[in-house]
N, C-alpha and C positions, 0 to 999 in steps of 0.2 A: 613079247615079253623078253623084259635083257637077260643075261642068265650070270650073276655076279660069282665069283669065288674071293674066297678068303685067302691072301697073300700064303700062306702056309700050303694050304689043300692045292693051289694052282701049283705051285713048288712040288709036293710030291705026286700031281697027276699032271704034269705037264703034254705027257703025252696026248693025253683027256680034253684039256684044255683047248691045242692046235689042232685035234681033230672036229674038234667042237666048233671053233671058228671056220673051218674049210667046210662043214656040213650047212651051220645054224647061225651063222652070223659070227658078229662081234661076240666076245668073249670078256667081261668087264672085270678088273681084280681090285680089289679093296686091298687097304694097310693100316689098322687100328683103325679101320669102319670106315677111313674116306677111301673113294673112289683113288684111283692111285693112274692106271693105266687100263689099256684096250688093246686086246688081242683079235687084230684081224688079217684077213688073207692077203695075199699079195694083191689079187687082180682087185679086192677092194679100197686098197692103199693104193693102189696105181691110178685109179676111178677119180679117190678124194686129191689128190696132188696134183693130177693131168689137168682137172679145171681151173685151177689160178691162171692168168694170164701174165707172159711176162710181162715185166716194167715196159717198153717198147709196145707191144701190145696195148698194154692199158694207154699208155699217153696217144696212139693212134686212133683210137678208141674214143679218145673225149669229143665235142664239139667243135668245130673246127670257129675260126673268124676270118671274119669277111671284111668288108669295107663298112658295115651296116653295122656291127658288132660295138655298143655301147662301154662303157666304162664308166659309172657313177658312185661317186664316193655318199659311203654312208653316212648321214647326217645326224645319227645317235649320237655320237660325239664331238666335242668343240674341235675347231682344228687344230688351235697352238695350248698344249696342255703344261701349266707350268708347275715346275715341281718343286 
C-alpha cells in the first residue's frame, strides 16, 4: 500500500516523511488532490537511474547488418505523392 500525504501535512512532518521513505518505501505527496511528487531514498533513486542505458549503449545494443540484411520499402503508400 502507497502511503500518500497531503502537500501541507508532508510540509510540517517532513521529518516523518524521509523517515518514512528510508523505512517503507516511496513516500507519495499530493497538491489539491493530484499526485504532485515521490519521496524516495537515495539507493532507490540510484536503482531507478543506474538502469537506463546510455545513448552509445543502446545504439550497440540494436541488431547488427550483415550482408543478408534486407531493406524493403513499404508499399502502403504510392511512391510520388503530389501535393
Amino acid at each position: 500500500m502507497k502511503t500518500t500525504w497531503k502537500f501541507q501535512d508532508a510540509r510540517s512532518h517532513f521529518s516523518k516523511v524521509v523517515e518514512d521513505a528510508l523505512k517503507s518505501g516511496p513516500q507519495y505527496v499530493t497538491r489539491r488532490g493530484a499526485a504532485t511528487v515521490a519521496i524516495v531514498s537515495i539507493q532507490e533513486y540510484e536503482a531507478l537511474i543506474s538502469k537506463k542505458p546510455t545513448f552509445k549503449e543502446f545504439l550497440l545494443s540494436c541488431p547488427k547488418m550483415d550482408e543478408h540484411f534486407d531493406i524493403e520499402r513499404q508499399k502502403d503508400y504510392p511512391e510520388n505523392i503530389k501535393l
